[in-house]
N, C-alpha and C positions, 0 to 999 in steps of 0.2 A: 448588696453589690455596691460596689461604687458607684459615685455619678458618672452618666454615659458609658457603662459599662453592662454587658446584658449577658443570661444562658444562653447555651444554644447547645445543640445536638441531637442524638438519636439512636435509637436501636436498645439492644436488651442488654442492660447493665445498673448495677448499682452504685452511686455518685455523692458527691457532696460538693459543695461550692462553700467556701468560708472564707471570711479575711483572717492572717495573722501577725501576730507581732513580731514575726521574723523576716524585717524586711531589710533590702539593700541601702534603700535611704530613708528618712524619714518615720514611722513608728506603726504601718502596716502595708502587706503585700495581699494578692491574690493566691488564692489556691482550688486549685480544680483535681478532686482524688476520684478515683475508682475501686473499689473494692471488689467484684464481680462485674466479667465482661463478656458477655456471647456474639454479641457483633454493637457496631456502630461506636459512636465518640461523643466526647465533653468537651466543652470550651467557652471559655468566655470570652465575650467580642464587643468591641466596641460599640456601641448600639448602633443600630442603624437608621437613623434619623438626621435630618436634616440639621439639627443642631448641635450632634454631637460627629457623626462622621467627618473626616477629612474631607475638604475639598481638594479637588485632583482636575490636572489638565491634560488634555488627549495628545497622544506622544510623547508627555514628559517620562520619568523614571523618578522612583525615591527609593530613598534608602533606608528601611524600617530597623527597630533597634528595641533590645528587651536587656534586662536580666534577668537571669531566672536557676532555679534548683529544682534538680528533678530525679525520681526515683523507679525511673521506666523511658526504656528506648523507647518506645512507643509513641511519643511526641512529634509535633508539625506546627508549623507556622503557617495557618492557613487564612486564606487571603480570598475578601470577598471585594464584589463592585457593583455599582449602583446603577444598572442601564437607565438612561432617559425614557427610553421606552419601555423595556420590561420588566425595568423593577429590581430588588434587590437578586444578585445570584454567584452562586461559587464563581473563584477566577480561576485560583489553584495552589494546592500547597510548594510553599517555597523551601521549606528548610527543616530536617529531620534533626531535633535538638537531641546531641549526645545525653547521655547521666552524666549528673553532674552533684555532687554532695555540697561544695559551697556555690558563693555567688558568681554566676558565670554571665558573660555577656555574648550577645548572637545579635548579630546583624547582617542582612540578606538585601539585594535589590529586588524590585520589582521588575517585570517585564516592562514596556511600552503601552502606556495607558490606551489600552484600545478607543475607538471612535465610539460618541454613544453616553462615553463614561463621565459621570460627576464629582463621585464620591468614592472611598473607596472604606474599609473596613478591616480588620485582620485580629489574631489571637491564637490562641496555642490552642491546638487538638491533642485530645488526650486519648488513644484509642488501643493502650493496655491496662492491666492493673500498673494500681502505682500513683503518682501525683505526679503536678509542675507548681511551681511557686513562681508568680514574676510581679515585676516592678520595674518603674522607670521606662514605660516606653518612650520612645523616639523614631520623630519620622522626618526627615531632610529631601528635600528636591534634590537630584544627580544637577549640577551645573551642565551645560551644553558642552563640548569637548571639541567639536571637528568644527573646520569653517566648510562652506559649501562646497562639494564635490564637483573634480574638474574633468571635464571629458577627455580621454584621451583615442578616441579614436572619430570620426566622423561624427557628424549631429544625426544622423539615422543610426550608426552606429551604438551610438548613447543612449535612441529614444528604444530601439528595435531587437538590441542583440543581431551578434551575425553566425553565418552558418560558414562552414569548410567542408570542404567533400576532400577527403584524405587521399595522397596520392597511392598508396598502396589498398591493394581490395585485401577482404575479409576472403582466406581460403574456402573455410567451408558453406555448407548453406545450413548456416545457425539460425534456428527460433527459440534460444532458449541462451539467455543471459546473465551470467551472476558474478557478482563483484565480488571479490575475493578480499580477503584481510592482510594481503600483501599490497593490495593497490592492482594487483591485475584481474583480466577479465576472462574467464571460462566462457567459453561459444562451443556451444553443444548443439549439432548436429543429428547424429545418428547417421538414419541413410538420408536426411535432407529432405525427405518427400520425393525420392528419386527410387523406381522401382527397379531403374537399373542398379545402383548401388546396393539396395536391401537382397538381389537379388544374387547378386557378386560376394555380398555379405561384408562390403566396404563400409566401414561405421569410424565416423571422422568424429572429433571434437579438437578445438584451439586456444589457447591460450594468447590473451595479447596482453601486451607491455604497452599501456601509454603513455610510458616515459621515453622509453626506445623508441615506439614505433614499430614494434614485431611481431610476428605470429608462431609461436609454435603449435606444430600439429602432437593430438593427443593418440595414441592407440585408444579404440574405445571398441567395449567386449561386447556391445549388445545394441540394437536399433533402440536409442532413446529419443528418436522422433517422438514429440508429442508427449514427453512421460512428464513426472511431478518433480519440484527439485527446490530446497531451502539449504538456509546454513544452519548448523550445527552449531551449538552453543561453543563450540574448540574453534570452530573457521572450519574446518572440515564441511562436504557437500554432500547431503544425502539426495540420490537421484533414484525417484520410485517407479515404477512400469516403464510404460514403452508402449514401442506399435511390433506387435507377435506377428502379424500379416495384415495386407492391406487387402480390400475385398476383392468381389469376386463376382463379376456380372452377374445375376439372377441366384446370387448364394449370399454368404457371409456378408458382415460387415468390415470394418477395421476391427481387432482384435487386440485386446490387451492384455501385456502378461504378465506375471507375480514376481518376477525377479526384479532388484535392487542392488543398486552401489553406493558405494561413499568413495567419492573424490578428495585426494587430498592436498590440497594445495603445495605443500612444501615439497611431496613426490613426483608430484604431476602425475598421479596414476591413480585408475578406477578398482577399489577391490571390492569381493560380493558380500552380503552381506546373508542374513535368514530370507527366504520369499514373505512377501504378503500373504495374507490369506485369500487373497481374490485379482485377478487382472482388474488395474484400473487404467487403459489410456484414457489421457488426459484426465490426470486424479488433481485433487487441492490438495496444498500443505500450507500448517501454517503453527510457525511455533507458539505453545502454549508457556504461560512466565516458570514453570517448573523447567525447562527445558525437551517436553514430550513434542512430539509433532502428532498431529493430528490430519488426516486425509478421508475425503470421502469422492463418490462421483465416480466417473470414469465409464470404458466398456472393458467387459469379460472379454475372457477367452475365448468365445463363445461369439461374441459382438452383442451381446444385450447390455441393460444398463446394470452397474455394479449397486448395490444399495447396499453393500458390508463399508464401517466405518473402522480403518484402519489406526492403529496407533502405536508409534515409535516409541519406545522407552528409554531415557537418556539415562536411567540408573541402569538399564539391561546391558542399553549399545544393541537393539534386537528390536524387530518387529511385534507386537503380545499376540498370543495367540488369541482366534476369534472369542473365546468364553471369560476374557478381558477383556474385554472392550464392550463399553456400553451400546448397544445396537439400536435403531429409529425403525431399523429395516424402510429408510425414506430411500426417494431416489434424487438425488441432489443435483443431476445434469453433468456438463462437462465443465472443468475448470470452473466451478460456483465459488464467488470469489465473498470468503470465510475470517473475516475481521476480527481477531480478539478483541475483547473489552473492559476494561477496566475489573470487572470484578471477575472475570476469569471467563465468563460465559461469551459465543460467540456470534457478531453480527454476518447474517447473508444480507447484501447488499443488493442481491437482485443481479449483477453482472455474471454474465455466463459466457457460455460459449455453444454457438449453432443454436437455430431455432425458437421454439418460446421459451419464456421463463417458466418457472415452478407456477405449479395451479394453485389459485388462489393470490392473494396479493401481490406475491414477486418477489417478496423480503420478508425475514423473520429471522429471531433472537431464538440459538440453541443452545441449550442449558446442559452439558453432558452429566455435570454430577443429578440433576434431579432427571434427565434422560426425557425432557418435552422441548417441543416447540412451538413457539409462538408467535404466530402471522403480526406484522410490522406494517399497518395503510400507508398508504400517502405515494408508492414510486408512481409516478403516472408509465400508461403505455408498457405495462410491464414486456409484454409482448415483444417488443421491437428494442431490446436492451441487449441483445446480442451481438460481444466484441464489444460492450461498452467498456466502461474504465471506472473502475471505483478506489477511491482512495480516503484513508485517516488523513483528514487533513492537521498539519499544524499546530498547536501544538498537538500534542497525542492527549494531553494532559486536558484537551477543549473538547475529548470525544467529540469529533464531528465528523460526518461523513460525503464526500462529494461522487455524483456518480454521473458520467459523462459520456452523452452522446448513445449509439449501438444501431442495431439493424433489426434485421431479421431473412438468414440466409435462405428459409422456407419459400416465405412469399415473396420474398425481392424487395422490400417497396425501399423509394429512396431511402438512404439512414437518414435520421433527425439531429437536431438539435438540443434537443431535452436536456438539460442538467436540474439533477437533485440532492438536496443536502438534507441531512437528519443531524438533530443534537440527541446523543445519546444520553445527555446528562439528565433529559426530562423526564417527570415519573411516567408515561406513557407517549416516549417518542415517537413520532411520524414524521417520513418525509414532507418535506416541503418543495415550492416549486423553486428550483433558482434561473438566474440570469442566462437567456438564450447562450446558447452558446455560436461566436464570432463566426460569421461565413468569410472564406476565402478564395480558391478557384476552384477547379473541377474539370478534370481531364475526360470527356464523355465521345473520347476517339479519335478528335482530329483538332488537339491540342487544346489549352486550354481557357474555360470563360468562366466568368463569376458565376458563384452561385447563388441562386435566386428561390423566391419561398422560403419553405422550411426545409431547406435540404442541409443536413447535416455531415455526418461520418460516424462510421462503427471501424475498429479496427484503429480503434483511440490508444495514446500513450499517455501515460499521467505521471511524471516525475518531481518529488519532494526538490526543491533547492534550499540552500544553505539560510536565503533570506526571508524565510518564514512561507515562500510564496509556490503555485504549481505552477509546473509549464505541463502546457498539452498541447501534443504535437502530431503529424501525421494520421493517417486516415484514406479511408474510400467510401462512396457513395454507394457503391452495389456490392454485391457476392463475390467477393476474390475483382473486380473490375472497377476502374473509375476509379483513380487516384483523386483525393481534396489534398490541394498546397496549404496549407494553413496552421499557424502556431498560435497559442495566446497564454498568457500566467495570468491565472487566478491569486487574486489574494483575498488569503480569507478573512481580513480582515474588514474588508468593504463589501464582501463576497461580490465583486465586481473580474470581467474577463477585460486584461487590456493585451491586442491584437498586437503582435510582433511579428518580426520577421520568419516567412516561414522556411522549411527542410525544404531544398530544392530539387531533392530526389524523391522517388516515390516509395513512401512506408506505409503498405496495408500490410494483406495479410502476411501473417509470419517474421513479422515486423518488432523491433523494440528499440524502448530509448531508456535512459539510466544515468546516474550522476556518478559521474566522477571524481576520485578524490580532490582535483583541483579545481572543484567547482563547475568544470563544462559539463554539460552531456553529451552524451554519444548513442547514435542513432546505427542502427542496422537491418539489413535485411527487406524483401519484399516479395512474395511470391504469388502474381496473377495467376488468373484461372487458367492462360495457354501454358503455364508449368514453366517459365522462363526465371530465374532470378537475381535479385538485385544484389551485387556483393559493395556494392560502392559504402561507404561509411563516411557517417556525415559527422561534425562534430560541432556544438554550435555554443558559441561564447554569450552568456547572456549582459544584461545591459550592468549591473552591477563589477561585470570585471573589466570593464571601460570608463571606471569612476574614480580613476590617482590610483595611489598605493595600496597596495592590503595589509590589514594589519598579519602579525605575523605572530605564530605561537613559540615561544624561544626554550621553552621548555616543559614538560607534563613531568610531577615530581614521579610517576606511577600510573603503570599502563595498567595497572589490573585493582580495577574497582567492586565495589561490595555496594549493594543497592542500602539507600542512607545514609551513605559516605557522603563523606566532605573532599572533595579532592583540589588542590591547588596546580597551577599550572600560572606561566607569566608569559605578561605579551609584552611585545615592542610600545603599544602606544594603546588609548584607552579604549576598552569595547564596549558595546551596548548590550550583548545577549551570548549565548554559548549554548553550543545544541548537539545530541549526538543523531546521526541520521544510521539508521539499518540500510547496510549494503543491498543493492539489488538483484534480486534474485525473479526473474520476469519473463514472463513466456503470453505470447497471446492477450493481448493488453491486462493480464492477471500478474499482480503482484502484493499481495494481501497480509504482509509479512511488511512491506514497506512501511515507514512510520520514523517522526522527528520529534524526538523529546527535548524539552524546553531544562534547561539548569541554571536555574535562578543564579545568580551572582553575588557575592561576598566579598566586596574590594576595597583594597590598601594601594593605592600607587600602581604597579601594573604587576604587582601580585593579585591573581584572581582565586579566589575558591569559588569552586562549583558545587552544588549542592545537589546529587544523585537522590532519583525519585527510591524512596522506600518499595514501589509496587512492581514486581517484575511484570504483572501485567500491563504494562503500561510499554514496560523498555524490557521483553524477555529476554534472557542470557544469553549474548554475544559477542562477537565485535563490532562493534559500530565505527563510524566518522565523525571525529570531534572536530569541528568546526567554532570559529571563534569569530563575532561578525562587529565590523565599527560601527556608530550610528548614522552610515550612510547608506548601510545594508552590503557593505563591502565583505567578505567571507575571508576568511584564512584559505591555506591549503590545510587540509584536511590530519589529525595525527591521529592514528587508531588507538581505540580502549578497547580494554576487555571489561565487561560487564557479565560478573561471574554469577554461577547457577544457585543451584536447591544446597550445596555444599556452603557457599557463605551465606546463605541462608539462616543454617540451622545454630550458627555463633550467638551466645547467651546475649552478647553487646547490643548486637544487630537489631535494626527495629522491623516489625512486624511491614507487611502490605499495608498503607493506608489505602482503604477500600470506604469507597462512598456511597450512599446510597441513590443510585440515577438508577432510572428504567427498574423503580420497583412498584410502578402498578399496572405493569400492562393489560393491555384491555382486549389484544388480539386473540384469535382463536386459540387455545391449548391444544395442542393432540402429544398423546404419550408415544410410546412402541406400538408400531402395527405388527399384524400379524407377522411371522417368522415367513420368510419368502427367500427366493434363490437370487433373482433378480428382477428388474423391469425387462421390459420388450422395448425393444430400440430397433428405427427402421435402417435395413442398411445407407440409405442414402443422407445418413443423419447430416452427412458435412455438405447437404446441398450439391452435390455433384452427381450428374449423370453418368456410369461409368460404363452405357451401354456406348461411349464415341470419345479417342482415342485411348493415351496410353493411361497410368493409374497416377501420374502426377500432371494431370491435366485435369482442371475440371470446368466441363463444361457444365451451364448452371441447371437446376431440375425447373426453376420456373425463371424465366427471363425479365429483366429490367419492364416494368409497366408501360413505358412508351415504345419498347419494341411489338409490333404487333405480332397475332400468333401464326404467322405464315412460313412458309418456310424460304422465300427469300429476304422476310425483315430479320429472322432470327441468323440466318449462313451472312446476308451483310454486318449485322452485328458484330458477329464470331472473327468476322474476316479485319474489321473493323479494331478490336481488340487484338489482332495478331495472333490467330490461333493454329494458322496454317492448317496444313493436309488433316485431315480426322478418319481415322478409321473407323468403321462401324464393328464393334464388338460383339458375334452372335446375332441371331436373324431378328430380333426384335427393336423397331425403331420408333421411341416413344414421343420424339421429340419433332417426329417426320424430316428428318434433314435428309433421309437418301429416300427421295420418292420410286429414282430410277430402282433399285436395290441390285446397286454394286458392289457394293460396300465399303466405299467414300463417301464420307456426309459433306454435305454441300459441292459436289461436282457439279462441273458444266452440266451432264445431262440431269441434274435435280433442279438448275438454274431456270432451265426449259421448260419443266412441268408447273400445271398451276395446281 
């Protein structure tokens, strides 16, 4: 090898490393061949020592530079760094090198030297048959471009982001959110959690325009309260179960039922599609890089738990029947929020919905093609992670996971503060603990005070922004009860929370927030346990669109991209980074589908090429928002791409998935297929509600906040407290003792009386 040049790579193949005499300058190049390849890659990289690596400075940018010849798409420009603390490790591939038969030159930016970093590293992966030939590298510092950013709006304004509460309300009572490839937004409904309306058989969904400012109301054929719902590799929406019936004092549960739609944006109308094989309300989707969607969870028809794993087929356009589909026979809870992963297998993060987590550690990696699972240590408290928030953080490309806040609507106790992150990229990942998460106020009945201890929120929001960073927003402290004010954006780059301005409305349950193509978010929805809800709509400008001008995208030569494409697009003025963000598709602080990939940069003047990840598990087939950011963190407005399926896939040009080898020694538990089974047993009162007192969209809770004592005047002041009004007693049985007199009005004057 040369000097300061070294092997590297992995997996099952047959290689050669050689120098030869056909070089671009001078009288020898590199060459890295493959002859036989089952998995993994080759590349030679600049050694990684202190005396031959680049030195690099944190924030800066360079601009890396090769020629090279090569006789396989299958090539990358992959790009290591040197943390202070831990050591040499992947950053991420920048740039999928075309075939090329002479001497061709490729030159890619780096991202923003993360904090930490000294050195940095890089070289060509080789990871088909075939060869690369290169010479002549070159690395340049990006010169600084922007002078300091000016505030244009107040100095709270700059440090905080602000919020709007919109003059028009949201018609329906939507918990289910999804950004559409038009730029507008679907609010789906069903009956709202309203048993008058499911019972009338009134089923609402809305379309808003955030450009106008309007709402259209949708005909909608079926109660999709509560059901499962992704985009479609077209923009089209697939929307899976629903609520079949809601329970039934001393009988059923909620029920879930097998029928599906797909929403089409461009019609504005729902058409049906084949049924599932199994009722699942509140099931998970979550597209896989082929374009399949994949769902598990949920309850039957029946109200038990579903443990049939369902799976869309985007070559069908159809649901596969059960004896296709690889089965665990597990039972995965409701809304178990189902992470793709780089190599195609999928992370649970432990966030759920109602009561505990899964038994045993609370998290674990499913492999559907080998059909096991394997337990994932490290979430702390699994137990009390319900209604938390889990999200890919940043880039998508850093596998990292953050998981935020939750409860537990069983036992009641305050929610926490807990946040935990995992790097998937480790051969035997485990959470870690991260940085408490920010206290704010806390509405506990008669307006609000800070919160104090470890008092958290479950009924968390967690939204990707354009500048690499999250916002988390809204929350309650109890069971449908106790609004927390409080915002903060994490950046993962410091994995530090900085505390902003919070949502000045209240967003618990049945609540979400979401990014907008122009960069704000938009929050809606809340529904407390007296059944009342919130339609106000907040929209909140963060601190980056209060920093001067935005750069601006003046053109995309081509909206429809081919994964290891090069695509060029020009801006007004120079940018630092380019990203596309996955539209939100979000119900119950679950959106596991969300994800920001990183597109390294290639630039001439304010022609930029973008360099599209080879892996659709990284960025599966869709539309996305292409955002384009200055180096002040300033964002474009947003231009949509399509980021096409298995179809540009299969083009001889096209390069292969670069697939790396993270999380291949796991050490957690295995378990394969259990036996073949119907379902789990699931208690009817799984949502924490007692439906023995009033109507079915009221819930009153099954165990009450820990500081209310167990009597029946601290629990009827509480209720009275939270705005729960008159309550009827449902049936002779009163579990909760609220009608002692038995009238059958809970907490009447004459129950006031009795001790």
């Amino acid at each position: 090898m040369p000097s300061c040049w070294e092997k590297s790579g992995w997996g099952d193949n047959d290689f050669t490393f050689s120098t030869v005499a056909d070089a671009h300058s001078g009288t020898k190049a590199m060459k890295v061949e493959l002859t036989r390849r089952v998995s993994g890659d080759r590349k030679a990289l600049i050694t990684e020592s202190a005396t031959c690596a680049p030195v690099v400075t944190v924030g800066k940018q360079y601009d890396l530079g090769l020629w090279y010849k090569s006789t396989t798409p299958d090539t990358s420009l992959t790009l290591f760094r040197h943390d202070t603390t831990l050591g040499w490790q992947y950053w991420t591939d920048l740039k999928t090198l075309e075939m090329q038969g002479s001497w061709t030159q490729a030159t890619v930016r780096t991202p923003e030297v993360p904090a930490g970093t000294d050195r940095i590293t890089w070289g060509v992966s080789v990871y088909g048959t075939g060869s690369a030939t290169t010479d002549d590298y070159t690395m340049e510092q990006v010169a600084d471009t922007l002078p300091p950013a000016t505030c244009t709006g107040t100095a709270e304004q700059c440090a905080n982001g602000k919020w709007d509460v919109l003059p028009t309300q949201n018609p329906v009572r939507s918990m289910h959110s999804v950004v559409l490839n038009n730029g507008k937004v679907l609010l789906i409904a069903g009956s709202g959690n309203s048993e008058e309306q499911f019972n009338a058989g009134t089923f609402t969904s809305a379309v808003y325009d955030p450009v106008a400012g309007t709402y259209k109301t949708i005909p909608t054929p079926k109660d999709m309260f509560c059901a499962g719902h992704v985009q479609l590799d077209d923009g089209r929406v697939l929307v899976m179960s629903g609520n079949k019936a809601f329970p039934v004092v001393g009988g059923h549960g909620y029920e879930g039922y097998k029928d599906s739609y797909i929403f089409d944006p461009v019609t504005e109308t729902y058409s049906k599609t084949n049924d599932m094989n199994d009722g699942h309300w509140y099931p998970s989707a979550t597209e896989l890089g082929n374009g399949d969607i994949i769902s598990f969870g949920g309850l039957r028809e029946d109200s038990t738990g579903s443990v049939t794993a369902e799976l869309w087929s985007d070559a069908q356009q159809q649901w596969l029947p059960l004896w296709q589909v690889n089965q665990t026979w597990s039972y995965w809870g409701l809304y178990p929020s189902m992470i793709l992963m780089q190599d195609g297998r999928l992370f649970y993060s432990g966030s759920h919905v109602f009561g505990n987590g899964t038994p045993g550690t609370g998290s674990a990696i499913y492999d559907y093609g080998a059909n096991t699972v394997t337990s994932v240590p490290g979430l702390q408290n699994k137990d009390e992670r319900d209604q938390s928030a889990s999200v890919l953080l940043p880039p998508a490309q850093d596998q990292k996971v953050l998981t935020i806040g939750g409860g537990n609507i069983d036992s009641n106790p305050d929610a926490n503060r807990l946040t935990d992150i995992i790097d998937l990229k480790t051969a035997n990942p485990s959470y870690t603990v991260g940085p408490p998460l920010p206290q704010g106020t806390v509405d506990l009945g008669a307006g609000q005070v800070a919160q104090t201890g470890n008092q958290g929120k479950m009924y968390v929001s967690a939204v990707l922004l354009p500048d690499g960073k999250v916002l988390e927003t809204g929350g309650a402290l109890h069971n449908r009860a106790n609004p927390v004010y409080e915002s903060s954006i994490f950046d993962p780059a410091t994995s530090t929370f900085d505390p902003v301005a919070p949502d000045p409305e209240e967003r618990g349950y049945h609540s979400s927030a979401f990014l907008l193509p122009d960069g704000r978010v938009m929050t809606t929805g809340d529904n407390p346990g007296n059944g009342t809800w919130n339609h106000d709509v907040s929209i909140y400008t963060p601190p980056y669109l209060l920093k001067g001008t935005r750069p601006t995208i003046t053109s995309v030569i081509d909206n429809e991209w081919v994964y290891g494409d090069t695509q060029r697009i020009t801006t007004d003025r120079p940018i630092a980074k380019a990203e596309l963000i996955r539209p939100a598709a979000v119900t119950h602080s679950s959106d596991p589908n969300q994800r920001f990939v990183d597109l390294p940069l290639s630039v001439d003047g304010n022609n930029v090429d973008l360099n599209v990840t080879s892996n659709p598990n990284l960025a599966p087939p869709g539309w996305y928002m292409l955002f384009a950011v200055d180096a002040n963190g300033v964002p474009s407005v947003a231009k949509w791409v399509h980021l096409q399926g298995p179809s540009a896939l299969a083009a001889e040009s096209t390069a292969e998935a670069h697939v790396h080898s993270f999380a291949d020694s796991l050490e957690g538990t295995v378990t394969g297929p259990g036996k073949k089974r119907t379902s789990q047993p699931v208690s009817p009162t799984v949502s924490g509600c007692d439906r023995h007192y009033g109507s079915i969209n009221v819930c009153v809770p099954t165990v009450f906040p820990d500081e209310v004592k167990k009597t029946t005047a601290a629990r009827c002041a509480w209720l009275k407290k939270n705005d729960y009004g008159r309550l009827k007693v449902n049936g002779k049985d009163d579990p909760l003792k609220l009608d002692p007199s038995k009238d059958g009005v809970a907490c009447g004057a004459k129950d006031l009386k009795k001790r």
